[in-house]
Backbone as ProteinMPNN parsed JSONL, in Angstrom:
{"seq_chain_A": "XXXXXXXXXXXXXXXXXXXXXXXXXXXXXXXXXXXXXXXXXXXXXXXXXXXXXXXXXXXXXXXXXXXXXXXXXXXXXXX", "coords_chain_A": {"N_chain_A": [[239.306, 153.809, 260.019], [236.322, 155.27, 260.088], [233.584, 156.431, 262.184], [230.718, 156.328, 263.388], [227.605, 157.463, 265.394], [224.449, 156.901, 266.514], [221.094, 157.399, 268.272], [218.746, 155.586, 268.664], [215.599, 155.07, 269.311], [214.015, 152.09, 270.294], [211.463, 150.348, 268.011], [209.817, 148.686, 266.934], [210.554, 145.202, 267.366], [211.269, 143.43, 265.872], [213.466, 144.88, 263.576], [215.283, 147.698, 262.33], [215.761, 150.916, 261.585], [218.212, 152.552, 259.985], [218.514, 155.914, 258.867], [219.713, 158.372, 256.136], [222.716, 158.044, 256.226], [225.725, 158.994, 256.39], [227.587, 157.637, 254.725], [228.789, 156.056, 251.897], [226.713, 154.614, 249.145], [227.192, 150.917, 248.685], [229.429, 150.842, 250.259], [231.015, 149.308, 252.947], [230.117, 148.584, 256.347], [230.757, 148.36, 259.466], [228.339, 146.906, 262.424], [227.295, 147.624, 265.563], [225.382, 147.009, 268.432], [224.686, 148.79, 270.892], [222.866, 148.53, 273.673], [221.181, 150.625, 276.034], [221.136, 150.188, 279.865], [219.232, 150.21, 282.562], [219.269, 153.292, 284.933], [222.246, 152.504, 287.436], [221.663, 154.187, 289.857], [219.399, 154.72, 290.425], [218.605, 151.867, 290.631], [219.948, 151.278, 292.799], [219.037, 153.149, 295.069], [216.409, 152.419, 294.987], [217.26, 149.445, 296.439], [218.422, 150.443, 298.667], [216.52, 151.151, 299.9], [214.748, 148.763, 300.028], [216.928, 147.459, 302.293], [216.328, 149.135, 304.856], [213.359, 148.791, 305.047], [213.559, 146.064, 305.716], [214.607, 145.943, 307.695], [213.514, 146.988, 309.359], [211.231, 145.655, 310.273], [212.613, 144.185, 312.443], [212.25, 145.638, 314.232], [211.061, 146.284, 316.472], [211.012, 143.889, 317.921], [213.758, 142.475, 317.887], [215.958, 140.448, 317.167], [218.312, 138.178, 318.443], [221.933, 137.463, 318.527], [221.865, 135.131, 319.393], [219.928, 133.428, 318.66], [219.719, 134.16, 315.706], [222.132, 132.333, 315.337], [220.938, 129.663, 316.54], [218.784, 129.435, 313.855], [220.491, 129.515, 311.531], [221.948, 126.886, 312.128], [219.401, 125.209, 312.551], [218.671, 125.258, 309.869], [221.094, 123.697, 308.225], [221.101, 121.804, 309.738], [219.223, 120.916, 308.015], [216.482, 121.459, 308.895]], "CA_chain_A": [[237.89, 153.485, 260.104], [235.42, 156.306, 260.723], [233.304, 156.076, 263.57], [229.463, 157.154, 263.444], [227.06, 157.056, 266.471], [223.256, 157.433, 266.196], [220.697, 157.002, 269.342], [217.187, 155.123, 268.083], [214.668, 154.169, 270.535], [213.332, 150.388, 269.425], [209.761, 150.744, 268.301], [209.592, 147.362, 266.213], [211.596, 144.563, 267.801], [212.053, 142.697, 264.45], [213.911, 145.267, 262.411], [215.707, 148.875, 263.443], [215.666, 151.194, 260.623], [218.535, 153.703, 259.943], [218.345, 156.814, 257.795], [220.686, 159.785, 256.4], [223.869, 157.775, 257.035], [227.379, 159.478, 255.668], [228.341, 156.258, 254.214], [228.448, 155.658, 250.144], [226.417, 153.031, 248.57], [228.081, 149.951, 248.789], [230.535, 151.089, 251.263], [231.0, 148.349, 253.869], [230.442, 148.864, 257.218], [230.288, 147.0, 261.165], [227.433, 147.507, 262.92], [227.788, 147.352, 266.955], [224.509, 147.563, 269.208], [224.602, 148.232, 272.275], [221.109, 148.511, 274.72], [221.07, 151.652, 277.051], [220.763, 150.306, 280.622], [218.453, 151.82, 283.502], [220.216, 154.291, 285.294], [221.907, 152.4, 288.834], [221.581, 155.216, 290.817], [217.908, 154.357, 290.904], [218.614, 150.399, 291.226], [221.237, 151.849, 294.48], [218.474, 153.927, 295.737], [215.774, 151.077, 295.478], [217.847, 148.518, 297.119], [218.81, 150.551, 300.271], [215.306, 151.454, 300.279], [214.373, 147.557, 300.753], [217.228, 147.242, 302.949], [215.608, 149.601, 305.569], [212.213, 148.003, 305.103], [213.674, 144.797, 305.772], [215.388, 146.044, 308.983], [212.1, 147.758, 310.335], [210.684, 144.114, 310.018], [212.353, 143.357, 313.235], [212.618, 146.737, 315.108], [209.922, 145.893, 318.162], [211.301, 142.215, 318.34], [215.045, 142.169, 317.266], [216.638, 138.693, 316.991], [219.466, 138.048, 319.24], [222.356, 136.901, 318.232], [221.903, 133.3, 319.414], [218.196, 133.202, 317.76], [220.093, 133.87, 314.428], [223.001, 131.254, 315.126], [219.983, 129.218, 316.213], [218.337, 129.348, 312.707], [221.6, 129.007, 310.897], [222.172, 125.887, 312.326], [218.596, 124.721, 312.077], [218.528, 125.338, 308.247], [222.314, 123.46, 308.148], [220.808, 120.313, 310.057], [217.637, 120.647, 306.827], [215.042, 121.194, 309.425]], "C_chain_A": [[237.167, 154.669, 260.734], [234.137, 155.87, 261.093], [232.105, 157.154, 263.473], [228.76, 156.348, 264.537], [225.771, 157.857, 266.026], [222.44, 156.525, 267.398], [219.258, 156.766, 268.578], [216.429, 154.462, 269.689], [213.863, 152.451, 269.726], [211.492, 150.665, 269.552], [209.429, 148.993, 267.049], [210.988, 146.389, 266.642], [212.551, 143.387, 266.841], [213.346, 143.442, 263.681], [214.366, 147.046, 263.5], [216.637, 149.328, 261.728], [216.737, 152.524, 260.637], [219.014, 154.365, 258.32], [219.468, 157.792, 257.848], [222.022, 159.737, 256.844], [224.891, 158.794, 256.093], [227.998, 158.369, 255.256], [227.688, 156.4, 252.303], [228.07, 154.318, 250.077], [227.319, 152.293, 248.071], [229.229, 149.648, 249.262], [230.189, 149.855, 252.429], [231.031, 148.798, 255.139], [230.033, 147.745, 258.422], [229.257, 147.788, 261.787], [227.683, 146.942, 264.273], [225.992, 147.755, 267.351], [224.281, 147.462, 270.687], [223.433, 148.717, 273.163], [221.509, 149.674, 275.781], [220.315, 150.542, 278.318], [220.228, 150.88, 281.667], [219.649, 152.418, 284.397], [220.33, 153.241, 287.283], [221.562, 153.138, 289.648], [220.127, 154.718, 291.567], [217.378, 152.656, 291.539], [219.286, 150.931, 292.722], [220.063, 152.124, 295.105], [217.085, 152.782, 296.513], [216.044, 149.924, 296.527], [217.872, 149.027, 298.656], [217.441, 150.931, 301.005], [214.54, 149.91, 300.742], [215.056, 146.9, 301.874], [216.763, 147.381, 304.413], [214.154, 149.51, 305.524], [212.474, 147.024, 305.952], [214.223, 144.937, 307.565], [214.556, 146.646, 310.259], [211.132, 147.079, 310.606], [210.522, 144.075, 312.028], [212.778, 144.63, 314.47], [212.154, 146.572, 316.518], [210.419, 144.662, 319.014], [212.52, 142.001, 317.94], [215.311, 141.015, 317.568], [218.02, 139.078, 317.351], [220.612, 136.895, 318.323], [222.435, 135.078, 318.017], [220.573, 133.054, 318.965], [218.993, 133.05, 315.77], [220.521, 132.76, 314.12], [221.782, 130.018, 315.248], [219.34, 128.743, 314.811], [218.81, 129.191, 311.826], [221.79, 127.841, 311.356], [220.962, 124.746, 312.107], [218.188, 124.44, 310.566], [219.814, 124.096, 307.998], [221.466, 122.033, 308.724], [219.604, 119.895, 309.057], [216.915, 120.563, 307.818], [214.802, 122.756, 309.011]], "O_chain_A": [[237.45, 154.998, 261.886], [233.563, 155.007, 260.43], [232.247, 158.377, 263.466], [228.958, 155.157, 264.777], [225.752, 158.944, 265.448], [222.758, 155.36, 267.639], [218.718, 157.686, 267.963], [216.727, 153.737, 270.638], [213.328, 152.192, 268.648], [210.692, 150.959, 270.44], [208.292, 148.769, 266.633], [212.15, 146.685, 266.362], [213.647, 142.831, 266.908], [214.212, 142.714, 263.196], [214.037, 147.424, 264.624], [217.478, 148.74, 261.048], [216.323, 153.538, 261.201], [219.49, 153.891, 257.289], [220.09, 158.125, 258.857], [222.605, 160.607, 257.492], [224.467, 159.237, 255.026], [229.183, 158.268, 255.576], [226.616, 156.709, 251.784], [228.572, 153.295, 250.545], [228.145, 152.656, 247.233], [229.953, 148.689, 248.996], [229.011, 149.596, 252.671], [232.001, 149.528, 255.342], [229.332, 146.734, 258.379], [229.2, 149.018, 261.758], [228.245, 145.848, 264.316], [225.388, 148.614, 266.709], [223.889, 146.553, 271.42], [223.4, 149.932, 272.966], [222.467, 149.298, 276.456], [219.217, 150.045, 278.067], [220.578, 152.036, 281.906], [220.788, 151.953, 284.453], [219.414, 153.142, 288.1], [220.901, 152.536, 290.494], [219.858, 154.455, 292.739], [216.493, 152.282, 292.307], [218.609, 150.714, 293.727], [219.828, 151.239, 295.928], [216.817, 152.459, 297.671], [215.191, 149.537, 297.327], [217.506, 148.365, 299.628], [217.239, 151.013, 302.216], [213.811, 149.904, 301.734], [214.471, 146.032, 302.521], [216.696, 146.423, 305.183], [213.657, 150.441, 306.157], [211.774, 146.936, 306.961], [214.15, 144.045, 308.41], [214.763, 146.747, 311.468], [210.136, 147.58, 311.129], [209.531, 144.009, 312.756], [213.528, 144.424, 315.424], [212.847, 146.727, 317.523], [210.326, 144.441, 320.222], [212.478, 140.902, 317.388], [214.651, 140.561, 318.502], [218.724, 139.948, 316.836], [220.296, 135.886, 317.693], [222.782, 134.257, 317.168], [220.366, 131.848, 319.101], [218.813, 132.164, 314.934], [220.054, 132.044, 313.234], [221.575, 129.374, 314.22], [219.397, 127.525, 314.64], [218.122, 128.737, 310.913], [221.866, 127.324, 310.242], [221.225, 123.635, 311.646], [217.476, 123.503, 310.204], [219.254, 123.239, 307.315], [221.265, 121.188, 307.852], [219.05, 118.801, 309.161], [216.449, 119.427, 307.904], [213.702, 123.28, 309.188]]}, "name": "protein", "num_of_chains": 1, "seq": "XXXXXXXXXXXXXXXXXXXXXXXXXXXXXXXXXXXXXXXXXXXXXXXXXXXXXXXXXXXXXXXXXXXXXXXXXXXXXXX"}
């Protein structure tokens, strides 16, 4: 089985049009598609970037251990 790869950007989400294949009419072939995901690096980078947001929240006023356990246990009894 020979093995062709061609990169299309989707500009009509109905239909995805390819041209100029190396295949003979009426040659049978499988078609595979697979979706280019965004690059993690940039999900990674985002994330640790809300991590340190999230942690500068409670920089002035940190929450003590027993304030957390506190609030874990309050959530746990549904109040």
């Amino acid at each position: 089985m020979d093995a062709y790869k061609k990169y299309l950007t989707i500009s009509d989400q109905k239909q995805i049009v390819l041209s100029n294949l190396p295949f003979s009419p009426g040659q049978q072939v499988e078609i595979i598609i697979i979706a280019e995901n965004p690059p993690t690096e940039n999900l990674t980078s985002r994330f640790k970037k809300l991590l340190k947001e999230t942690q500068a929240l409670h920089e002035e006023s940190p929450l003590s251990e027993e304030d957390i356990q506190t609030e874990i246990d309050a959530y746990r009894r549904g109040e």
